[in-house]
Backbone as CSV, one residue per row, in Angstrom:
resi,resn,N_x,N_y,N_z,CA_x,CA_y,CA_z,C_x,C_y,C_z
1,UNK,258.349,112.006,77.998,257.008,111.481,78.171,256.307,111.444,76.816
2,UNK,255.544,110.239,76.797,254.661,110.196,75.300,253.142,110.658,75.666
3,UNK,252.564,111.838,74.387,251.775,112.033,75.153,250.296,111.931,73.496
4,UNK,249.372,111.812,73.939,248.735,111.848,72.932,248.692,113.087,71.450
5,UNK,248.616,112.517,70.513,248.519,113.476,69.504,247.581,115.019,69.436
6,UNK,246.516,114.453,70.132,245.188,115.072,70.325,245.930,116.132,71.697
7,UNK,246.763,116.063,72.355,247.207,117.138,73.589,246.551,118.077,73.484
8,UNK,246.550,118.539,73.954,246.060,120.647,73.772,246.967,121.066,74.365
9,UNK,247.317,122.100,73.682,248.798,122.511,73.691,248.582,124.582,73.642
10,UNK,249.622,125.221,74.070,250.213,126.559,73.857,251.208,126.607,73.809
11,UNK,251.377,128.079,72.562,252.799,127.885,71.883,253.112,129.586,72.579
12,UNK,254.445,129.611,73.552,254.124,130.632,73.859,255.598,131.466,72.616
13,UNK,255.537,132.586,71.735,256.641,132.905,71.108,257.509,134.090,72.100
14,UNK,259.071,133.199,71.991,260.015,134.729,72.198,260.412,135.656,71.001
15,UNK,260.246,136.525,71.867,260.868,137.610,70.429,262.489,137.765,70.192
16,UNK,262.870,136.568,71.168,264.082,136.362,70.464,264.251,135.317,70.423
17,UNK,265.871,134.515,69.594,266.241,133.578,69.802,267.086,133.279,71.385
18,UNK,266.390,131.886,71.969,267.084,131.826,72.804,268.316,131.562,72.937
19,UNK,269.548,131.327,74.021,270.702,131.413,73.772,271.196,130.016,73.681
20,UNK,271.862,129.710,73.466,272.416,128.010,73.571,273.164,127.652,75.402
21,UNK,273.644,128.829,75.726,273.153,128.903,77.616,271.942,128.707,77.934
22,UNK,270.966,129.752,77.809,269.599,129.797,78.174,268.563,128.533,77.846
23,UNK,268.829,127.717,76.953,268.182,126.489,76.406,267.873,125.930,77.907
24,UNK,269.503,125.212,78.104,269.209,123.743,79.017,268.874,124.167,80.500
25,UNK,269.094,125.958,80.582,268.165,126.187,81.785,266.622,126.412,81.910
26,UNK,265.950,126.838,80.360,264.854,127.324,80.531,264.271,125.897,80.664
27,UNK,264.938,124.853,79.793,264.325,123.205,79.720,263.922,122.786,80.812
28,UNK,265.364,123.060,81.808,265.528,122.493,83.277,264.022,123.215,83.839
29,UNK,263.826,124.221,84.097,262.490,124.686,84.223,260.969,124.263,83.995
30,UNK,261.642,124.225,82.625,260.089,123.778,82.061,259.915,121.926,82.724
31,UNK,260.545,121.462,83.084,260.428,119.699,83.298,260.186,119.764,84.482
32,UNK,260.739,120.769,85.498,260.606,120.741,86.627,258.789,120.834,86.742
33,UNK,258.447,122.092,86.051,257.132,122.524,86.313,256.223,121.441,86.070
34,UNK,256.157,120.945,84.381,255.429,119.748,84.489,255.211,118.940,85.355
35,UNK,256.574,118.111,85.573,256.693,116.823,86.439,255.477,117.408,87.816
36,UNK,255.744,118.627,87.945,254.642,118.670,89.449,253.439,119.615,89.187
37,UNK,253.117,119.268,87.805,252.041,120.431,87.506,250.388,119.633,87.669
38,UNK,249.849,120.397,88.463,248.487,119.255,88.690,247.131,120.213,88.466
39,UNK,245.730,119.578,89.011,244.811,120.332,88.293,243.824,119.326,89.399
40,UNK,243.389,120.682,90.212,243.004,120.059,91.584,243.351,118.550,92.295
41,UNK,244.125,118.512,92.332,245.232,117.620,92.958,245.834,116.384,91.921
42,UNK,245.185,116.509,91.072,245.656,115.121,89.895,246.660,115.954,89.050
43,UNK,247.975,115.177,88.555,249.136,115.301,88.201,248.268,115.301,86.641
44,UNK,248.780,116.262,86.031,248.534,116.613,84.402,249.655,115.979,83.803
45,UNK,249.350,114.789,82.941,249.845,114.256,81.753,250.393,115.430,81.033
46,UNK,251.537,116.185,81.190,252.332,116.883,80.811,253.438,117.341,80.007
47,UNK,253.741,118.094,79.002,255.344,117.553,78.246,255.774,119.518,77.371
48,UNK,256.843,119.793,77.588,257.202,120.955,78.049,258.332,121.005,76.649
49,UNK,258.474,121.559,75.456,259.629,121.715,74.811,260.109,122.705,74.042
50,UNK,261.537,122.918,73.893,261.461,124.019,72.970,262.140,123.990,71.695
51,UNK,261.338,124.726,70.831,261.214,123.910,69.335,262.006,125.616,68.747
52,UNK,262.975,125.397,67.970,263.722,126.262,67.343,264.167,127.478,67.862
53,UNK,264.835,127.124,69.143,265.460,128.171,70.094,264.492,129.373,70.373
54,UNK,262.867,129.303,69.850,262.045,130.416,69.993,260.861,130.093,70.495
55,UNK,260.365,129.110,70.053,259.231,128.906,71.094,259.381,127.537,71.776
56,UNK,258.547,128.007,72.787,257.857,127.028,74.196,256.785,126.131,73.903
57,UNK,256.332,125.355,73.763,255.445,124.238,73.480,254.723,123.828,74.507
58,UNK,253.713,123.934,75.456,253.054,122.914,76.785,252.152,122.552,76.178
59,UNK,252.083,120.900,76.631,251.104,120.070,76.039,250.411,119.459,77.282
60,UNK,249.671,118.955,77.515,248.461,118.134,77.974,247.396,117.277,77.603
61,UNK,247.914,115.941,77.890,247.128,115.464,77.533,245.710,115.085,78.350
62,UNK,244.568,115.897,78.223,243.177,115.816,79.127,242.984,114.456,78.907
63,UNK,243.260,113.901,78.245,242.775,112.040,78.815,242.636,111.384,80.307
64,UNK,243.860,112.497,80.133,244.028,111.621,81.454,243.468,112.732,82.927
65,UNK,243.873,113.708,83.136,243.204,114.875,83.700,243.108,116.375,82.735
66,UNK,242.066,116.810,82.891,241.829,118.323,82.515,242.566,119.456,83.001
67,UNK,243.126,119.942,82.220,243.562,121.780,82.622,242.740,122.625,82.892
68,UNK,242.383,122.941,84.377,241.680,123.756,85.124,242.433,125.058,85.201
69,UNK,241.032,126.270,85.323,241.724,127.723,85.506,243.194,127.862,86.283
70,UNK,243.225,127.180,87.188,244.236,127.223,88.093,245.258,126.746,87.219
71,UNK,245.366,125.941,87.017,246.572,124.778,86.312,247.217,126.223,85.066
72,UNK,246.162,126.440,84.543,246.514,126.986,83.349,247.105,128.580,84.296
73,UNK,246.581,129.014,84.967,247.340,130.611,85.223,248.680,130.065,86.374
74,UNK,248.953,129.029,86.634,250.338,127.888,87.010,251.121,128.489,86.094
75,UNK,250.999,127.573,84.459,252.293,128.267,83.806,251.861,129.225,82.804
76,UNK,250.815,129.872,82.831,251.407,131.759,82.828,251.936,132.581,83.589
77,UNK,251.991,132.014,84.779,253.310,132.485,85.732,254.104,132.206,85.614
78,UNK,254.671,130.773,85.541,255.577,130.350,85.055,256.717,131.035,83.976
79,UNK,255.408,131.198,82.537,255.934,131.666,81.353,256.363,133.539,81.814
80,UNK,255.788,134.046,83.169,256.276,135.018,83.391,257.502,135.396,84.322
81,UNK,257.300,134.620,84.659,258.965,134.417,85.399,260.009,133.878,84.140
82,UNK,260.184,133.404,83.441,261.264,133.225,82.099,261.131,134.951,81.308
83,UNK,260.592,135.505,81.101,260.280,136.613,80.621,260.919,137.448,81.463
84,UNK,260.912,137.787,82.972,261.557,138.642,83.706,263.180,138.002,83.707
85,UNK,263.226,136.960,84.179,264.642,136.153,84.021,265.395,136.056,83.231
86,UNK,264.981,136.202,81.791,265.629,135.765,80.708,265.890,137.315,79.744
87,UNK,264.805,138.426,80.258,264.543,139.628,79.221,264.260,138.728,78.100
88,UNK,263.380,138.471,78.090,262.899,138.075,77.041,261.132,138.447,76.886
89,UNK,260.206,138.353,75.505,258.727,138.391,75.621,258.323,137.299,75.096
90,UNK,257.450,136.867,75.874,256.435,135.414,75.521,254.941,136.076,75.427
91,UNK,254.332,136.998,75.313,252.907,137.767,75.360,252.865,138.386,74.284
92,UNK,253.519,138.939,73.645,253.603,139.656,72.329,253.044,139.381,71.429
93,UNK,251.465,139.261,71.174,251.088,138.436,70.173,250.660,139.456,68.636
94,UNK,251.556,140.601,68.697,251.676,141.385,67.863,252.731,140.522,66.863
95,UNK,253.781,140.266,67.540,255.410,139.905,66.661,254.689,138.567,66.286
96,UNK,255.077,138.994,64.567,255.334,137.653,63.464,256.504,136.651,63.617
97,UNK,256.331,135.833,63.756,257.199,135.142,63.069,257.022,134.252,61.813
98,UNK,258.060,134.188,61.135,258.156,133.710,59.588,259.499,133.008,59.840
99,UNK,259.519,132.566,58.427,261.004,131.997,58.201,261.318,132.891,56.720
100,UNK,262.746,132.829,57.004,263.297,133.551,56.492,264.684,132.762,55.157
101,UNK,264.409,131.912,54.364,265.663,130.633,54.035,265.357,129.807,54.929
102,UNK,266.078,129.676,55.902,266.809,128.683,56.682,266.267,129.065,58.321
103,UNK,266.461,130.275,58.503,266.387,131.103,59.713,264.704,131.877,59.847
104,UNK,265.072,131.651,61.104,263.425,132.179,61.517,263.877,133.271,62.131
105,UNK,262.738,134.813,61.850,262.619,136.023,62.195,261.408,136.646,62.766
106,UNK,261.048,137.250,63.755,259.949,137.981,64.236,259.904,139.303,64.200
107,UNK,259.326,139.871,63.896,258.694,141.155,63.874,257.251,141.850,64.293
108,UNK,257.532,143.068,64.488,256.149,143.489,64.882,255.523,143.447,63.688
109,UNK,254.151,143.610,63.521,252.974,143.404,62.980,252.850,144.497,61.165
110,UNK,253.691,146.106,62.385,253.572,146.835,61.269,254.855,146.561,60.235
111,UNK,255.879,146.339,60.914,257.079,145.795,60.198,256.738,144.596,58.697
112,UNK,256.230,143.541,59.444,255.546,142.512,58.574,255.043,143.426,57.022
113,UNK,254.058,144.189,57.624,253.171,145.065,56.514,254.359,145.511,55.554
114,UNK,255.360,146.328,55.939,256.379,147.045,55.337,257.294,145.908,54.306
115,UNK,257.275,144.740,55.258,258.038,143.665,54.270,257.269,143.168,52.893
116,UNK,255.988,142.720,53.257,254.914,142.793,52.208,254.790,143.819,51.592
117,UNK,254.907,144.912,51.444,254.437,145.886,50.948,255.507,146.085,49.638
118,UNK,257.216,145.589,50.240,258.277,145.557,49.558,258.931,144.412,48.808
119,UNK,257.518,143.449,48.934,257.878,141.789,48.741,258.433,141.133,48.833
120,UNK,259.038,141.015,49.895,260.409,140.495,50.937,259.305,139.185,51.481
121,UNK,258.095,139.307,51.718,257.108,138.588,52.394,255.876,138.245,51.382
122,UNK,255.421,137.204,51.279,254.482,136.908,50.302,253.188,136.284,50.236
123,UNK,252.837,135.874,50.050,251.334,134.544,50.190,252.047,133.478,50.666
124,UNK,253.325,132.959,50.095,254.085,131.519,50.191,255.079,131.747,51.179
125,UNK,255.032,132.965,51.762,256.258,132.963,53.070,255.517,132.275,54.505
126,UNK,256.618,131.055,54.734,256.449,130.214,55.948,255.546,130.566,56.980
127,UNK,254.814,130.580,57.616,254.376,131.811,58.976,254.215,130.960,60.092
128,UNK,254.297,131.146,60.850,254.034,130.204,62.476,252.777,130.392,63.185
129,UNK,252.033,129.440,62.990,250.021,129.506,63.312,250.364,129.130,64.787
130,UNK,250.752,129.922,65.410,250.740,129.884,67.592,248.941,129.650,68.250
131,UNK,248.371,129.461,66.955,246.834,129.621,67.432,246.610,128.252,67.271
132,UNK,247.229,127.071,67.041,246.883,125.778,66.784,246.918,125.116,67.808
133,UNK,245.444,123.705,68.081,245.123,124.383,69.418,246.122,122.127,69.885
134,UNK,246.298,121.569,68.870,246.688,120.267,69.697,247.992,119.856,68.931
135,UNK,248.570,118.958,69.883,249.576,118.595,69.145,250.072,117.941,67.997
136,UNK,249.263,117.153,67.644,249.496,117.047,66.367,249.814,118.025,65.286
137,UNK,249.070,119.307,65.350,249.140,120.078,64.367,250.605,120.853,64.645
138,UNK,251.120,120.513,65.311,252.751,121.166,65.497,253.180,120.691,64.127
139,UNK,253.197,119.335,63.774,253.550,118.849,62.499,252.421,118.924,60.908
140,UNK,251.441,119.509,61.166,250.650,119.665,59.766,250.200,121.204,59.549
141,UNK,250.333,122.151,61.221,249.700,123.107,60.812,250.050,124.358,61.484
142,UNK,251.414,123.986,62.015,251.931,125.600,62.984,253.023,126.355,61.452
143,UNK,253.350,125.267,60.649,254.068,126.187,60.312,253.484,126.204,58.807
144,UNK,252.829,127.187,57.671,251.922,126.780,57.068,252.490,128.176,55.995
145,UNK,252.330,128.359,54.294,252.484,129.306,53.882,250.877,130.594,54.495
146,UNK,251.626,131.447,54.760,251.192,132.553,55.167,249.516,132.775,54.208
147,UNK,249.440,132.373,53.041,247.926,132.284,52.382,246.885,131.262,52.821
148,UNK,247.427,130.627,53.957,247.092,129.224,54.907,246.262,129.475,55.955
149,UNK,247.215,130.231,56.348,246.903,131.098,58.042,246.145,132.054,58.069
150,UNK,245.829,132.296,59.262,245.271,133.542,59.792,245.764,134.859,59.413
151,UNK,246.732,134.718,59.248,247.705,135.655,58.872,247.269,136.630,57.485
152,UNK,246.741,135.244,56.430,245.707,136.572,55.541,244.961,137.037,55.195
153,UNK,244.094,137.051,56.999,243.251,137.704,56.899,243.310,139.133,57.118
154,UNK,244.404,139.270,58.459,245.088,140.413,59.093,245.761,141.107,58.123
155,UNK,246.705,140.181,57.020,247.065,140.971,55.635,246.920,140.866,54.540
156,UNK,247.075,142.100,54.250,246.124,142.393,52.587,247.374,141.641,51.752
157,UNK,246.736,140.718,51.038,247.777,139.579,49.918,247.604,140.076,48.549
């Protein structure tokens, strides 16, 4: 589905990588939910993906209908049933993720500190902004050097 740039979107992160099994079932999931995800009875312009075996992406585009309380605690259930199913965490909004080279890594918060502290982590290390609120910014502003983000405010640079 094509959906507007402007979507409003949540990025939910696992704290792990998912499996190359677990992909085309959690997908199968996530398409199912969309395709019938509505918001007092109108079908939500919807689109469900997962972007580097770690996070979940839901988009909406309100053009066409709004995401109501309901709609929205829909797939946080959702996102909690993959979490019990999978052992996996999507709530953790402690764990960093960064990139690492090539490879992306998460960690808890104090961990992060310890990497910075040992300069493994820097002003210019990659960081993943999960707080970006439409889709477009998947491509200008989720993944941003860490002196970008929010990220330094929480750490001392």
């Amino acid at each position: 589905m094509q959906i507007s740039e402007n979507s409003r979107i949540w990025i939910y992160q696992a704290n792990r990588a998912l499996t190359t099994n677990e992909q085309p079932i959690i997908q199968q999931k996530l398409d199912a939910f969309v395709g019938s995800w509505q918001a007092h009875g109108h079908q939500l312009a919807a689109l469900a993906e997962i972007h580097y075996q770690r996070f979940i992406v839901l988009a909406i585009d309100e053009h066409q209908a709004q995401a109501t309380g309901c709609s929205i605690d829909k797939s946080v259930g959702l996102m909690k049933e993959l979490e019990s199913e999978f052992g996996i965490q999507l709530f953790d909004r402690m764990q960093i993720a960064y990139r690492d080279g090539e490879s992306i890594k998460t960690c808890s918060k104090d961990e992060f500190e310890r990497l910075l502290e040992q300069g493994l982590v820097n002003e210019e290390t990659i960081v993943f902004n999960n707080l970006i609120q439409n889709y477009r910014d998947l491509s200008t502003s989720w993944e941003v050097p860490m002196k970008l983000s929010w990220h330094q405010k929480v750490f001392a640079l």
